[in-house]
Phi, psi and omega in degrees: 000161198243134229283354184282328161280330186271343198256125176279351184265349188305310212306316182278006184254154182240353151209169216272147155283141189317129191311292165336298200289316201291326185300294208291299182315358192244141195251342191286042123302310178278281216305325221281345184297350197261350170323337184258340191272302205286331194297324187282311148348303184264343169287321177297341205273319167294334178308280169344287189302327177271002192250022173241327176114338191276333158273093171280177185317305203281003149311275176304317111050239161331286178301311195266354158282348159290330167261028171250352181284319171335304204261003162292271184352287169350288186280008148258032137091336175274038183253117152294091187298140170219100189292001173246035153241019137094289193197198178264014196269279166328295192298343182275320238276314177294327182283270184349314147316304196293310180271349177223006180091200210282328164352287164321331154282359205256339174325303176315336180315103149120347183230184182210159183322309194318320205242005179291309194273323203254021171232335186287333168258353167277311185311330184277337178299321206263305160322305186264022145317272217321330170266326145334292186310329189267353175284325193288336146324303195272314194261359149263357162317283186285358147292299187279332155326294188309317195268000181263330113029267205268034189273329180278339180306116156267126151222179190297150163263110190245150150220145245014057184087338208264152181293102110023240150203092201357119146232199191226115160342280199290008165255024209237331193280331188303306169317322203281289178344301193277347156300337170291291206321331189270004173277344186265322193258001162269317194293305194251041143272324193296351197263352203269348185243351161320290178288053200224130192249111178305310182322118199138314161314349182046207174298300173193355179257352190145211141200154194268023127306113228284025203309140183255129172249341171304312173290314195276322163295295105046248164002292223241009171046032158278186183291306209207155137315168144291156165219047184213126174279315179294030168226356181265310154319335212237319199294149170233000215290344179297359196240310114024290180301306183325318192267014206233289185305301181324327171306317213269347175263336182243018106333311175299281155358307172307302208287309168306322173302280177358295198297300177320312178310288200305311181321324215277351170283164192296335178266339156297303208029085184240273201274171177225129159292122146358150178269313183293352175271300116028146144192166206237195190241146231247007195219303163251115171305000168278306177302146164222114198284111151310072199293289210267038154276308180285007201237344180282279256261287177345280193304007188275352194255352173258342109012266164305003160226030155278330201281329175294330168308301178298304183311311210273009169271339157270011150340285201227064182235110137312150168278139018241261175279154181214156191276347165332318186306313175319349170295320191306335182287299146358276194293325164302329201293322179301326189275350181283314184270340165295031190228322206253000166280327196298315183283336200272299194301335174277338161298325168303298201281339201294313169281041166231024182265109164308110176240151203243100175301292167341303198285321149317296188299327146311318154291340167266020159269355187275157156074353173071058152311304232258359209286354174284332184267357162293316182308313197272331168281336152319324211256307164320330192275339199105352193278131171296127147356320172269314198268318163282008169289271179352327156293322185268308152355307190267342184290310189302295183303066066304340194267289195310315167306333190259005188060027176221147179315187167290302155327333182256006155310148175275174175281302181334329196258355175251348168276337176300003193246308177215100240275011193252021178283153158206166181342312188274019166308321180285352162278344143331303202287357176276173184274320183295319173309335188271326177300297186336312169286352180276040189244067180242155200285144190077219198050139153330304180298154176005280237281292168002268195313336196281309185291353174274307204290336194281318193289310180337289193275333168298342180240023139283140190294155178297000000 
């Protein structure tokens, strides 16, 4: 081809572009994923044009079975990417010519690449919201299975690492839960400003065409038009968001690997990981690697510097389009599929988690657990608060000297610290009694947890 056939801008230039500059410039290695967002884009966008009068019906037509034959072509695989037509908008826009003629230039009327890519990436951006919100679902689906499993399973409750106070395994997968829920419900405010359609917008002022943009959003199931052209062209902050929630979801993610590593380990033993979740070491035959809780826990750090990519390529862009922009994709594209490998495999993996109940229960006997609940029976007793921490402060270090918990004290060795001890003390002092008193909405205990999973799965979306 010849550059005047490849370029639709050659008219003003006298000479082709450098063979290099054309490679680095060109985005359909990356772009070309957007084909079914631009082909749909461009079919509303001729409806428009024949429902305005700039097109007739046998026109519009013509264009729209030529390009839905584009995107047959494509999904066998019988399409030619042609990097020196730059991205996908060109490469559909020329076959679309090539196949139905001159007809096919007459598509462009009234729009520019510009508000063309940036209705082509909201649309793709609002599909894979929307299929995130259903991995997020499915992996709280199967959390709440686990913790209603584990509603009774005690283990240590920690901070900063140090044993705490007794909770229960299924309040520990519930917590895990509401970090999801508040990732679903940012992801889908973030979709409501997602779902705002640039098209219409032109390069960057408009177009002296006669356009329905209303009708073409409509088409195209947005909310509304933009209603700014230099700002429908030019925004990125919808993509921004996008990848801002996603940090924050696979920060989470992290923080669970986190826990899952440690747990899956000899010196924990809480859980056991799937063997197919797993893989072992090529030099010791003993080991078994929790790979992907680390390999989760990894890709939570390329995310976050996809968003940094993204804050620091909008930084300093004057309005309106910039070819800068063309940087943007790439970090969406990554981060749409790290988000959506991570939820499909932890989803996968969670009903293959094993938990050795026992082992728990033995670390939360450790560590003085029930010792907040000596303090709150004390304070029952008449005791100021302050004066029973003190009081329990000294049961421990006695406890600590003598090597045994609060529980295995005779009641003699816990009244010398205060006369207000009595026989029931020990009913406090147990790990089932200490969940058990927590039975209030949030709360450890059981009954609790089994009534949050039931409130839980009625307010996952259907």
């Amino acid at each position: 081809m010849s550059e005047d056939q490849t370029k639709p801008w050659a008219g003003r230039f006298t000479e082709p572009t450098d063979a290099f500059v054309e490679a680095f410039g060109a985005s359909v290695g990356f772009d070309r994923r957007l084909y079914r967002h631009d082909i749909q884009g461009s079919i509303a966008h001729a409806r428009m044009l024949a429902h305005v009068g700039v097109l007739s019906l046998d026109e519009c037509d013509t264009i729209v079975d030529g390009l839905q034959g584009i995107q047959l072509d494509i999904e066998r695989g019988e399409f030619a990417w042609l990097v020196e037509l730059e991205d996908v908008h060109m490469n559909i826009e020329a076959r679309l010519t090539e196949r139905i003629g001159e007809t096919g230039k007459k598509l462009h009327t009234g729009r520019s690449r510009n508000d063309q890519v940036a209705t082509d990436l909201r649309l793709y951006l609002r599909e894979e919201v929307d299929l995130i919100g259903e991995a997020l679902s499915r992996l709280q689906l199967n959390l709440l299975a686990l913790a209603e499993q584990e509603a009774d399973t005690i283990m240590p409750g920690f901070t900063h690492l140090q044993t705490a106070q007794p909770i229960t395994f299924g309040h520990h997968m519930l917590a895990w839960v509401q970090m999801l829920r508040r990732d679903q419900a940012r992801l889908h405010d973030c979709r409501q400003r997602i779902n705002v359609m640039p098209l219409g917008a032109a390069a960057l002022a408009g177009t002296s065409f006669p356009i329905d943009r209303e009708f073409t959003a409509r088409e195209l199931g947005f909310d509304r038009p933009a209603e700014n052209s230099l700002d429908a062209v030019s925004d990125r902050d919808f993509v921004i968001e996008f990848v801002a929630c996603a940090a924050t979801l696979m920060m989470h993610l992290s923080r669970f690997s986190e826990e899952l590593v440690m747990w899956s380990s000899a010196q924990f033993d809480f859980i056991e990981l799937g063997d197919s979740f797993c893989t072992g070491s090529s030099i010791m035959p003993q080991k078994k690697n929790p790979d992907v809780p680390e390999l989760v826990r990894g890709k939570s750090a390329r995310v976050q510097g996809n968003l940094l990519t993204l804050l620091t390529l909008m930084k300093s862009q004057p309005l309106a389009y910039n070819k800068d922009n063309q940087e943007d994709k790439e970090p969406v594209f990554d981060t749409v599929d790290t988000v959506k490998g991570s939820l499909r495999v932890y989803a996968d993996m969670v009903p293959h988690i094993a938990v050795n109940r026992e082992q728990m229960r033995q670390a939360a006997l450790k560590g003085y657990a029930t010792a907040t609940d000596l303090a709150d029976y004390l304070v029952r007793k008449g005791i100021a608060f302050r004066d029973a921490h003190s009081v329990v402060g000294k049961a421990v270090r006695f406890g600590i000297e003598h090597g045994k918990d609060l529980a295995e004290l005779e009641l003699v060795d816990l009244q010398q610290f205060s006369a207000a001890i009595a026989a029931d003390v020990f009913d406090v002092l147990t790990l089932e009694g200490s969940v058990a008193a927590r039975d209030h909405l949030g709360g450890t205990a059981p009954r609790q947890v089994r009534a949050e999973i039931e409130r839980l799965r009625k307010d996952l979306p259907a």
